[in-house]
N, CA, C and O atoms as a Tripos MOL2 file, in Angstrom:
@<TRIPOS>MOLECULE
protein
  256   255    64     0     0
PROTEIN
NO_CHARGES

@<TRIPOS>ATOM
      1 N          -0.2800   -0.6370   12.2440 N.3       1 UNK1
      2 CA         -1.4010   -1.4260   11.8060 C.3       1 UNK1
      3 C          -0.9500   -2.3630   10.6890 C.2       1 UNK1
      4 O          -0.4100   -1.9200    9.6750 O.2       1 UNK1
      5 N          -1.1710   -3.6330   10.8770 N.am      2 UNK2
      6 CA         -1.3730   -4.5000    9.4960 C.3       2 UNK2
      7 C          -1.7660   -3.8820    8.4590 C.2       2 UNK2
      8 O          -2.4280   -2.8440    8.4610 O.2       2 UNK2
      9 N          -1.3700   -4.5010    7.4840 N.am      3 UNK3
     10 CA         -1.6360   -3.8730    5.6530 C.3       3 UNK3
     11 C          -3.4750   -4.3260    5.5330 C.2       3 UNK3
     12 O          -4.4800   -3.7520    5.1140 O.2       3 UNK3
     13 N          -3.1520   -5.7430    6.1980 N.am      4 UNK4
     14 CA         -4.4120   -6.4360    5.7390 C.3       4 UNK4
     15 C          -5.5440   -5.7990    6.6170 C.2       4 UNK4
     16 O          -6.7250   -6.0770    6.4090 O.2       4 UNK4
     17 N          -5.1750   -4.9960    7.5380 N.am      5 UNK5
     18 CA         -6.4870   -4.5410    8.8410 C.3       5 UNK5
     19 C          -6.4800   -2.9850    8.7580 C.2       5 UNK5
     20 O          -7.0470   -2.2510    9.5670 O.2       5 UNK5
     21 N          -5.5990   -2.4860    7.4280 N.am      6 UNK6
     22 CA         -6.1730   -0.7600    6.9760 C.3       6 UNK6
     23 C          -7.0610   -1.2780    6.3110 C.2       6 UNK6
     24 O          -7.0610   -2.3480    5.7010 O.2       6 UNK6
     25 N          -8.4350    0.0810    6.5150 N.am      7 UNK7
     26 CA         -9.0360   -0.0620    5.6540 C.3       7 UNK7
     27 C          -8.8700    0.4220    4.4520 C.2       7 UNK7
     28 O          -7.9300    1.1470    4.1240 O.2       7 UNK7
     29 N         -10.1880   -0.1230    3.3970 N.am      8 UNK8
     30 CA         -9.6620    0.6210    1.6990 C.3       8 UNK8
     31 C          -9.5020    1.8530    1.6160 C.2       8 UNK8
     32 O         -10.2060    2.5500    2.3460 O.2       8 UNK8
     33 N          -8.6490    2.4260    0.8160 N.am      9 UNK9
     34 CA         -8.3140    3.9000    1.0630 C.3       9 UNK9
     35 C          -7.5110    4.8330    2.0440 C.2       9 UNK9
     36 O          -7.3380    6.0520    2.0320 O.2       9 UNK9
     37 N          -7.0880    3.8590    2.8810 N.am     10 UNK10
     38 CA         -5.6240    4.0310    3.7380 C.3      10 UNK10
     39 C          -4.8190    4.6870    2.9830 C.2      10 UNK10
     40 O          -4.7200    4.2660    1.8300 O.2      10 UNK10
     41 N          -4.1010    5.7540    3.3240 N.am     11 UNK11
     42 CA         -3.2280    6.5990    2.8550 C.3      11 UNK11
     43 C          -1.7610    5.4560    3.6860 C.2      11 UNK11
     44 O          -2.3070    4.6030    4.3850 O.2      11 UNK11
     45 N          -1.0560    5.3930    3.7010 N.am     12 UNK12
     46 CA          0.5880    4.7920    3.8860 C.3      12 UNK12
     47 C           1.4720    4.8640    3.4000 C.2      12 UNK12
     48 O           1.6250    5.0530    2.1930 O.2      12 UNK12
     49 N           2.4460    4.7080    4.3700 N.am     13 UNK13
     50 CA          3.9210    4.8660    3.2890 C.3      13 UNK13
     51 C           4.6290    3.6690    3.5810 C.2      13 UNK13
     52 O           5.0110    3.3290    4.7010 O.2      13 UNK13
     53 N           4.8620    2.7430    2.0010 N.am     14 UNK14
     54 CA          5.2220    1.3430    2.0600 C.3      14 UNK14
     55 C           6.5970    1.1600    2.7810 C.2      14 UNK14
     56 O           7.3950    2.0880    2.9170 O.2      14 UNK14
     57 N           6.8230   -0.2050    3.2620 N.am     15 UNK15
     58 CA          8.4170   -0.4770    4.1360 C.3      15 UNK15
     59 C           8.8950   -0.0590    3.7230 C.2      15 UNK15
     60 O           9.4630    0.8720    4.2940 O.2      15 UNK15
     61 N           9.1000   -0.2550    2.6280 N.am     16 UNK16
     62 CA         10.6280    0.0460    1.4820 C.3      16 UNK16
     63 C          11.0550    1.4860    1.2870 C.2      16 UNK16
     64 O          12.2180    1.8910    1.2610 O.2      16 UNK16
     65 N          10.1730    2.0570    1.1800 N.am     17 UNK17
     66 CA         10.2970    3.7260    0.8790 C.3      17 UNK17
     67 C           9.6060    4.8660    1.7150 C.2      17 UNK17
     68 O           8.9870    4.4750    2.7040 O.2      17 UNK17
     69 N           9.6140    5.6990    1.5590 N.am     18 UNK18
     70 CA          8.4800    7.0490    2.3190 C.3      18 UNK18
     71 C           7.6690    7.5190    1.1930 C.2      18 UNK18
     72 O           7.0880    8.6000    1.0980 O.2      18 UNK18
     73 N           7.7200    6.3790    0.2010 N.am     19 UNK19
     74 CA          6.2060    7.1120   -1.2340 C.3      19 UNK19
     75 C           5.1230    6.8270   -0.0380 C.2      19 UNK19
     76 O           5.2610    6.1750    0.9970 O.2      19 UNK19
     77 N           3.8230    7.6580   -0.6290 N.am     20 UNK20
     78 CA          2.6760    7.6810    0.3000 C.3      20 UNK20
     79 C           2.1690    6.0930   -1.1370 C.2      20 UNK20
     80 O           2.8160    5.7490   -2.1260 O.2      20 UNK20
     81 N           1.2440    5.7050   -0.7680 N.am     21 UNK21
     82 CA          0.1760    4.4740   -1.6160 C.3      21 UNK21
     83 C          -1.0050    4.6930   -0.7240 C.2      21 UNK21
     84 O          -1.1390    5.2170    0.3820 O.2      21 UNK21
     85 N          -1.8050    4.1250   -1.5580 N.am     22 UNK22
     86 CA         -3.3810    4.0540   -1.3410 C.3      22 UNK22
     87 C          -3.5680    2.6750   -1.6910 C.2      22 UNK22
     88 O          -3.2550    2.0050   -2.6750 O.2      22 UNK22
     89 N          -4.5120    2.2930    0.0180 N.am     23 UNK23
     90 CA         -5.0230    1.0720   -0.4950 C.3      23 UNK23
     91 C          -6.0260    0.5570   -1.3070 C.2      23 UNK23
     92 O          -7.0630    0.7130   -0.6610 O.2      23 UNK23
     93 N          -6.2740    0.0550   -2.3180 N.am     24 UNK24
     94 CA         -7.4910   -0.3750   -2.7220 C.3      24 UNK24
     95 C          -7.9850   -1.7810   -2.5860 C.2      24 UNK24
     96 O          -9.1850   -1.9990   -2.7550 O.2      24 UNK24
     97 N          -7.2630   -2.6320   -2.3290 N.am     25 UNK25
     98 CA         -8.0070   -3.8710   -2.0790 C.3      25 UNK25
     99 C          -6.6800   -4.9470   -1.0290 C.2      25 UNK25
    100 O          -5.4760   -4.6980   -0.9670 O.2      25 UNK25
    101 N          -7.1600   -5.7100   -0.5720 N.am     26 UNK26
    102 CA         -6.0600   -6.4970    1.0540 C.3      26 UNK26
    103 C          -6.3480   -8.2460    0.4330 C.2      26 UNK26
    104 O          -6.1150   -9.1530    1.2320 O.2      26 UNK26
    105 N          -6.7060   -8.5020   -0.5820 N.am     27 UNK27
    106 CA         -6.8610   -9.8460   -1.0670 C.3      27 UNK27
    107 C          -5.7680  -10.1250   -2.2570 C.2      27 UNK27
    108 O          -5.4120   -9.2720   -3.0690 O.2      27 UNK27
    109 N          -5.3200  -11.4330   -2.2110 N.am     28 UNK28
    110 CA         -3.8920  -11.6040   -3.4580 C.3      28 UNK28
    111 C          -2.9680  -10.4860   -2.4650 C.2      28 UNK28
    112 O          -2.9670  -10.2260   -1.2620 O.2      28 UNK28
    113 N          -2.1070   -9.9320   -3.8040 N.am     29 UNK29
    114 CA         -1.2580   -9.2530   -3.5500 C.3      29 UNK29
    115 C          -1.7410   -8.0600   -2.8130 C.2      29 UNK29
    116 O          -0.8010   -7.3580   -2.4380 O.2      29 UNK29
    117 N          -2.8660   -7.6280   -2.5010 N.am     30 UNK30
    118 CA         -2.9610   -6.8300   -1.6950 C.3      30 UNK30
    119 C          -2.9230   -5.1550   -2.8940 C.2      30 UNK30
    120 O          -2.0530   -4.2870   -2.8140 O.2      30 UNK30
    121 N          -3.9000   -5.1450   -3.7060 N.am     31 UNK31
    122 CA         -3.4510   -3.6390   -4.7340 C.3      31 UNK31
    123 C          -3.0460   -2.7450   -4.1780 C.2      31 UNK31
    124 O          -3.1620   -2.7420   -2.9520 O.2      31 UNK31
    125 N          -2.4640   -1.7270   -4.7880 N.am     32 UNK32
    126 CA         -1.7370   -0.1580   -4.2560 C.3      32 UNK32
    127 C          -1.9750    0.4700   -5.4330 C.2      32 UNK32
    128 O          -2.2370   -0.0830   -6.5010 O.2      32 UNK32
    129 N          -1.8540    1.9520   -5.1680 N.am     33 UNK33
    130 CA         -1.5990    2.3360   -6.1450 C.3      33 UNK33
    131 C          -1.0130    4.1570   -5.4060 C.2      33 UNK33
    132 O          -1.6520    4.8230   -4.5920 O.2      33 UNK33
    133 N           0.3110    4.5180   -6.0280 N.am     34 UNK34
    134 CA          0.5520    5.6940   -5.5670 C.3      34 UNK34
    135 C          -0.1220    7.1080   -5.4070 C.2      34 UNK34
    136 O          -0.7810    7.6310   -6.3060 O.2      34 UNK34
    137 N           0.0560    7.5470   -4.4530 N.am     35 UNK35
    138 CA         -0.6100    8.8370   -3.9610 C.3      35 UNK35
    139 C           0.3330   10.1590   -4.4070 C.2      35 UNK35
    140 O           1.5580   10.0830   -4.3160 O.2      35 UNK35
    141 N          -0.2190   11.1680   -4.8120 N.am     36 UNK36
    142 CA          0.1090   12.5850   -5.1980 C.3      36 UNK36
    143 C          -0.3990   13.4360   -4.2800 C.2      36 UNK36
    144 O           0.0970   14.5410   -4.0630 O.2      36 UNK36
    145 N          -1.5630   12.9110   -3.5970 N.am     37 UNK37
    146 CA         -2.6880   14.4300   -3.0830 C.3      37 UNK37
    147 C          -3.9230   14.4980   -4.6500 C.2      37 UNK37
    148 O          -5.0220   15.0450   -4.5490 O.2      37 UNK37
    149 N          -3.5210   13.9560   -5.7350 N.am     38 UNK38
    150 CA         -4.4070   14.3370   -7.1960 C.3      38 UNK38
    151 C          -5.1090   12.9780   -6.9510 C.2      38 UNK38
    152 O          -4.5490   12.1640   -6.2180 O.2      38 UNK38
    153 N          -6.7700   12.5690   -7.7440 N.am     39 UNK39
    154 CA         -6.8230   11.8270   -8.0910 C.3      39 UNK39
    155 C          -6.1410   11.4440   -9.4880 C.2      39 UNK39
    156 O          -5.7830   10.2880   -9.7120 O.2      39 UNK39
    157 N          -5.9680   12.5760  -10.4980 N.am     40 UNK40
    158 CA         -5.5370   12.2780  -11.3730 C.3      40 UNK40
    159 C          -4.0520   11.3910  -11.2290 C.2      40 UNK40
    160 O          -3.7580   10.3180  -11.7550 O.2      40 UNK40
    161 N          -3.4710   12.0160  -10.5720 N.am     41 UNK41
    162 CA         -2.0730   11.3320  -10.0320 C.3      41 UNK41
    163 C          -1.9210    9.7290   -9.4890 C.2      41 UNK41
    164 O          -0.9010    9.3150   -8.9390 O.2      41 UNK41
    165 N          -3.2160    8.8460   -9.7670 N.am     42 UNK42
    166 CA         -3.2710    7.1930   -9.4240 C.3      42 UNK42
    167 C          -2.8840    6.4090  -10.7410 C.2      42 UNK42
    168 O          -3.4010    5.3560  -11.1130 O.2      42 UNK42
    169 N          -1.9570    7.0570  -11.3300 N.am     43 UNK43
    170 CA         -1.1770    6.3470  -12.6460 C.3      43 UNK43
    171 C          -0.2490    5.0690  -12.2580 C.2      43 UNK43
    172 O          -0.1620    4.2360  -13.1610 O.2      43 UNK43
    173 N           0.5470    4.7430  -10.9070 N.am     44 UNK44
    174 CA          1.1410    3.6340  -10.7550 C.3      44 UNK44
    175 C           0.1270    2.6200   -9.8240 C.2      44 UNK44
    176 O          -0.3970    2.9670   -8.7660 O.2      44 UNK44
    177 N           0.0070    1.5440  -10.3470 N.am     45 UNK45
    178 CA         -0.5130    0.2630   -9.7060 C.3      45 UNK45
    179 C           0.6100   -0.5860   -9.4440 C.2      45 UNK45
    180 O           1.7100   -0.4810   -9.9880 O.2      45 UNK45
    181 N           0.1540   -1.7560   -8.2540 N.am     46 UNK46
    182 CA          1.4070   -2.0590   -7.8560 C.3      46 UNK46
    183 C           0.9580   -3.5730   -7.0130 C.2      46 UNK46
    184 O          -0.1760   -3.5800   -6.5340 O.2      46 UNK46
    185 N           1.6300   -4.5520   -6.8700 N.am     47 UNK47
    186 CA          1.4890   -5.3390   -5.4860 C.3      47 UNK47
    187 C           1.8820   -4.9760   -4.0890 C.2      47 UNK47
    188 O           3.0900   -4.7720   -3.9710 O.2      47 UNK47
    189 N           1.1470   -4.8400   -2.9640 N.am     48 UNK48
    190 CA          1.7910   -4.6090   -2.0930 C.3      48 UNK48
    191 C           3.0670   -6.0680   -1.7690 C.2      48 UNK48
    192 O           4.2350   -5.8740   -1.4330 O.2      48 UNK48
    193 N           2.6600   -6.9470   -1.9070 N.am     49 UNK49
    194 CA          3.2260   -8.4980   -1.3110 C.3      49 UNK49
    195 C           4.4780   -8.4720   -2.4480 C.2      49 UNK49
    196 O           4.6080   -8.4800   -3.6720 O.2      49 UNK49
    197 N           5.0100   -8.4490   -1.6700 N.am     50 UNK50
    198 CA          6.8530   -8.5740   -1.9560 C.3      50 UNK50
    199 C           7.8540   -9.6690   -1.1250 C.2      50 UNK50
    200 O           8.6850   -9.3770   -0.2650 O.2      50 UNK50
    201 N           7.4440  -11.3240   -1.7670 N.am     51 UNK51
    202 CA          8.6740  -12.1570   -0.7200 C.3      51 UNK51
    203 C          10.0600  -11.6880   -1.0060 C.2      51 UNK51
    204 O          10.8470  -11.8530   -0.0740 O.2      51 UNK51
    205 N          10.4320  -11.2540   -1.8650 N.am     52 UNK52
    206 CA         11.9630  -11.1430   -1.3120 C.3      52 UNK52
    207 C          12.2130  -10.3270   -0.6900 C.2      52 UNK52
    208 O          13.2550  -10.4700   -0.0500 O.2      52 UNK52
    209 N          11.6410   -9.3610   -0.5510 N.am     53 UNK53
    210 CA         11.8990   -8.1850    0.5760 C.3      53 UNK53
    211 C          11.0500   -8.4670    2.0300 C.2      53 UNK53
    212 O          11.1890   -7.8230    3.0700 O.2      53 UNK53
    213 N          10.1000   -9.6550    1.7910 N.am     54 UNK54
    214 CA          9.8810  -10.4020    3.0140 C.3      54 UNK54
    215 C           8.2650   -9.7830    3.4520 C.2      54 UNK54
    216 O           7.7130  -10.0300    4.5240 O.2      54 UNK54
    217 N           7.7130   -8.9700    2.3910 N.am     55 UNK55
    218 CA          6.6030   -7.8050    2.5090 C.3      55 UNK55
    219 C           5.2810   -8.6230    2.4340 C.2      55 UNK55
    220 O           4.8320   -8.8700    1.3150 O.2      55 UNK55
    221 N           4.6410   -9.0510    3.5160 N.am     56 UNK56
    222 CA          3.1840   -9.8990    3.2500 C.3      56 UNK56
    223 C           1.6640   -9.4860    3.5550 C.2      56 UNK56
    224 O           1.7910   -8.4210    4.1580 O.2      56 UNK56
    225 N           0.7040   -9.6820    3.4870 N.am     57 UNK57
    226 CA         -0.2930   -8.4580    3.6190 C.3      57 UNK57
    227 C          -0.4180   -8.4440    5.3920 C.2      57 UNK57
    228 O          -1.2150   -7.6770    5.9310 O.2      57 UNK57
    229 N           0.4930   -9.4120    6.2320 N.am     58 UNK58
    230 CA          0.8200   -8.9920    7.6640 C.3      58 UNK58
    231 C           1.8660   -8.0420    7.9360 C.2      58 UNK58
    232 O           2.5740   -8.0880    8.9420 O.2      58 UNK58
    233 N           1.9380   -7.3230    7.1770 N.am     59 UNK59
    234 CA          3.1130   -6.4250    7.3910 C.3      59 UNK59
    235 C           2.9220   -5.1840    7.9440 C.2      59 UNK59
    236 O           2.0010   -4.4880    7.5140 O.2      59 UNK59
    237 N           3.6520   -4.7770    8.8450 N.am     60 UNK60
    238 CA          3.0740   -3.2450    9.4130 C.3      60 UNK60
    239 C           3.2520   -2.5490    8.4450 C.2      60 UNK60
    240 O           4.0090   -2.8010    7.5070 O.2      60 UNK60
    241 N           2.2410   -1.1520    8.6480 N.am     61 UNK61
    242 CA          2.2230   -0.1590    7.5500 C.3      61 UNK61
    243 C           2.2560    1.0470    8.9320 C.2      61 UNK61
    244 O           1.7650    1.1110   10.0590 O.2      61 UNK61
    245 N           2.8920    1.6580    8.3100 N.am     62 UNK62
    246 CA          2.5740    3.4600    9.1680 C.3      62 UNK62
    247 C           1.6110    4.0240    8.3910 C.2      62 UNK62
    248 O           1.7930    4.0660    7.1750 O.2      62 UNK62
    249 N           0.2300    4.6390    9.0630 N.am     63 UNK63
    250 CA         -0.3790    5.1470    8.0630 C.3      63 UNK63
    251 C          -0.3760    6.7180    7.9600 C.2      63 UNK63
    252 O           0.0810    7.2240    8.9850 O.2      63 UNK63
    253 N          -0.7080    7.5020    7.1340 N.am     64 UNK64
    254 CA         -0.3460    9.0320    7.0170 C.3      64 UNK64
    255 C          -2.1400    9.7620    6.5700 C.2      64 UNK64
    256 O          -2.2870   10.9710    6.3910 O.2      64 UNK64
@<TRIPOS>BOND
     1     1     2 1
     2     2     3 1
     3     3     4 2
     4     3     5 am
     5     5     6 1
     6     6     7 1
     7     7     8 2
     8     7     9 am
     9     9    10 1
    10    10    11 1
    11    11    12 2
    12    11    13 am
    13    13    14 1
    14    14    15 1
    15    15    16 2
    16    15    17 am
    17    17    18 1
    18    18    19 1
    19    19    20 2
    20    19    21 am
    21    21    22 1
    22    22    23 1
    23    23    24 2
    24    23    25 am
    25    25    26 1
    26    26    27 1
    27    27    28 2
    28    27    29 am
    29    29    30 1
    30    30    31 1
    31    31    32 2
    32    31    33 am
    33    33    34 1
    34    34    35 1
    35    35    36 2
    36    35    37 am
    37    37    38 1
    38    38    39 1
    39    39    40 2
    40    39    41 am
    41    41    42 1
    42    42    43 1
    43    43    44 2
    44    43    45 am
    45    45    46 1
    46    46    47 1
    47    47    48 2
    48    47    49 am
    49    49    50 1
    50    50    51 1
    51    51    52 2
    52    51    53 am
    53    53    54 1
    54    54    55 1
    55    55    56 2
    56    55    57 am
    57    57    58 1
    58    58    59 1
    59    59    60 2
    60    59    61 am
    61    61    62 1
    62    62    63 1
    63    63    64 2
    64    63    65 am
    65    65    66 1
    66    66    67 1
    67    67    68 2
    68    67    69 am
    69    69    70 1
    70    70    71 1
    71    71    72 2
    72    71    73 am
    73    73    74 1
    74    74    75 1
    75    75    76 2
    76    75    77 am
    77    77    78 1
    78    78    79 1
    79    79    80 2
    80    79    81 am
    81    81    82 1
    82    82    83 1
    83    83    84 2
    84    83    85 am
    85    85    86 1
    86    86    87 1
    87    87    88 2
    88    87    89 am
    89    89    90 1
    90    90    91 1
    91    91    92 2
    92    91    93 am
    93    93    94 1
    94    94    95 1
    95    95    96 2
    96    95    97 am
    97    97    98 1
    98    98    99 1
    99    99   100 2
   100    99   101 am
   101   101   102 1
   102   102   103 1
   103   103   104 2
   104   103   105 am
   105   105   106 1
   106   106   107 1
   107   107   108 2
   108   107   109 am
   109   109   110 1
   110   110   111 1
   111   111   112 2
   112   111   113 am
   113   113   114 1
   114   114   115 1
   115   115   116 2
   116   115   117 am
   117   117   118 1
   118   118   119 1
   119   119   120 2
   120   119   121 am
   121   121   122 1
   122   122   123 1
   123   123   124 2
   124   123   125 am
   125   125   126 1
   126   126   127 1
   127   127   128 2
   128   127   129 am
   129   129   130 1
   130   130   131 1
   131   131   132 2
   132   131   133 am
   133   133   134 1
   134   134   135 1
   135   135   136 2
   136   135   137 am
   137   137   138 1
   138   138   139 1
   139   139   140 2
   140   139   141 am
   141   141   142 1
   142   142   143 1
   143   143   144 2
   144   143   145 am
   145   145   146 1
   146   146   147 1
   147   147   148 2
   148   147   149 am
   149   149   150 1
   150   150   151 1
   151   151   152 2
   152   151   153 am
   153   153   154 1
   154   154   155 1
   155   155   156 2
   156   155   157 am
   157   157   158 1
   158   158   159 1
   159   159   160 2
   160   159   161 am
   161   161   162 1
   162   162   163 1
   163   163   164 2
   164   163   165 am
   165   165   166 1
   166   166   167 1
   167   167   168 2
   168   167   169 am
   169   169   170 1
   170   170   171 1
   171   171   172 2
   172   171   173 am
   173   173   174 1
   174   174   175 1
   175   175   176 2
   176   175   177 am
   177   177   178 1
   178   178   179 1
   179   179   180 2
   180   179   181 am
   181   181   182 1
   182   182   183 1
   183   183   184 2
   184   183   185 am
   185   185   186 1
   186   186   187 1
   187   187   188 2
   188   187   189 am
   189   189   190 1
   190   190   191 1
   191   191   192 2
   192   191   193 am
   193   193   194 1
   194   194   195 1
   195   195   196 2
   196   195   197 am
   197   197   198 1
   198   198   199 1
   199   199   200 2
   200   199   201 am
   201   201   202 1
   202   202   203 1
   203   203   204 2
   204   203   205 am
   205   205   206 1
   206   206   207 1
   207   207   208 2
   208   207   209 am
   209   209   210 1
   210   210   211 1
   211   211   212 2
   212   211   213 am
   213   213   214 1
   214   214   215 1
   215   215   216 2
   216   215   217 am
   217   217   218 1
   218   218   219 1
   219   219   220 2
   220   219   221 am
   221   221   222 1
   222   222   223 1
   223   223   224 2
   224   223   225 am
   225   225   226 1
   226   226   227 1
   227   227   228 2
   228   227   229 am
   229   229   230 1
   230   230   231 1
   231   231   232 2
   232   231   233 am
   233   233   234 1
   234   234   235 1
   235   235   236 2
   236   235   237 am
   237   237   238 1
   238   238   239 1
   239   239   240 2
   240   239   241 am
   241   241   242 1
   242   242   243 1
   243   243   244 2
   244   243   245 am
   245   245   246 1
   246   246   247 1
   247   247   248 2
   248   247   249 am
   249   249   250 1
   250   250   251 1
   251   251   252 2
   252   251   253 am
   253   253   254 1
   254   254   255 1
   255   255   256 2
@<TRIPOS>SUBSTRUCTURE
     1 UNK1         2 RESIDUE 1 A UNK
     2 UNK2         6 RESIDUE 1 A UNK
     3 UNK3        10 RESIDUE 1 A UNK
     4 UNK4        14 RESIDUE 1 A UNK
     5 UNK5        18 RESIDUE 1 A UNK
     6 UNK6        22 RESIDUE 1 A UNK
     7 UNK7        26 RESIDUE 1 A UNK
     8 UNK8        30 RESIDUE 1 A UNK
     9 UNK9        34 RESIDUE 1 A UNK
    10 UNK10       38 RESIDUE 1 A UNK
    11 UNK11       42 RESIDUE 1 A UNK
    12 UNK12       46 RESIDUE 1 A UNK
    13 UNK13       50 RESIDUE 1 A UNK
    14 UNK14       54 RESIDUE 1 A UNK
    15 UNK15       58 RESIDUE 1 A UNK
    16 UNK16       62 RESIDUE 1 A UNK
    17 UNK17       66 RESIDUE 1 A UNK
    18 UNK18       70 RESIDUE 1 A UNK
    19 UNK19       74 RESIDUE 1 A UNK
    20 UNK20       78 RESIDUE 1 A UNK
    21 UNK21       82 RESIDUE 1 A UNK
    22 UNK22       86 RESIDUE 1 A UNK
    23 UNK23       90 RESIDUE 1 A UNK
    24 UNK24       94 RESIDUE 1 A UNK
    25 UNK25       98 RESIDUE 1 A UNK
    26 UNK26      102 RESIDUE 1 A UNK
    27 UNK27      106 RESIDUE 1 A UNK
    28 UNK28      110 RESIDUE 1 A UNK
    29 UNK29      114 RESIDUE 1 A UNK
    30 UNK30      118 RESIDUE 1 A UNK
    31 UNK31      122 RESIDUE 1 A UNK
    32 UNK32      126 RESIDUE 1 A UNK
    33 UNK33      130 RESIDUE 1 A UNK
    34 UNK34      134 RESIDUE 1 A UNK
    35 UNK35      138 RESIDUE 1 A UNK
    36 UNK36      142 RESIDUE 1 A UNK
    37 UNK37      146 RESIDUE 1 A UNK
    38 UNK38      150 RESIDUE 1 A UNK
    39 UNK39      154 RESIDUE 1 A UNK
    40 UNK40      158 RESIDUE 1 A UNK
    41 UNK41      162 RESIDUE 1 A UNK
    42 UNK42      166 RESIDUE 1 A UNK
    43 UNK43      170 RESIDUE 1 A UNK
    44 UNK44      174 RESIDUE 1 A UNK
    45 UNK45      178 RESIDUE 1 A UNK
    46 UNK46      182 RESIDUE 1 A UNK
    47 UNK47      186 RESIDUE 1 A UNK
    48 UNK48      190 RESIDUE 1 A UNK
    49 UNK49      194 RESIDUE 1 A UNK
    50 UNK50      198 RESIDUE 1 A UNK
    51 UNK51      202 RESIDUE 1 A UNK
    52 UNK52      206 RESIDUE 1 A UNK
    53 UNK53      210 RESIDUE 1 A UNK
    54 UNK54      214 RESIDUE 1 A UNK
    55 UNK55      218 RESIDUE 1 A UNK
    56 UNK56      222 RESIDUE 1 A UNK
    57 UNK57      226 RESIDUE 1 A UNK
    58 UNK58      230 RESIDUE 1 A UNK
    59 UNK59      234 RESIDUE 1 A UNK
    60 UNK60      238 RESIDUE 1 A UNK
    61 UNK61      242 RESIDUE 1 A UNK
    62 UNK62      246 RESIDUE 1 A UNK
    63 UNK63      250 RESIDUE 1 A UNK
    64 UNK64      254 RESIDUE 1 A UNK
């Protein structure tokens, strides 16, 4: 599935790595923020959209 066509709260694990992220919003950079299983554990925020690694909110995601 596209980044931009999960819905909010998609559990995934970004291209780059096997961290799980949570989506919270598919506009701009597209927000993230890492998953534990805790809510307490939503301490990293993040862009999903990464050009040098070529990462755009059309990017497949595997979701978990």
């Amino acid at each position: 599935m596209k980044f931009k066509d999960a819905p909010t709260g998609a559990r995934f694990k970004h291209p780059e790595s096997n961290k799980v992220w949570v989506k919270i919003n598919s506009y701009g950079n597209g927000l993230i923020c890492s998953w534990n299983g805790n809510v307490e554990g939503h301490q990293l925020f993040c862009s999903f959209v990464d050009e040098e690694l070529g990462i755009y909110l059309d990017t497949e995601v595997e979701l978990v």
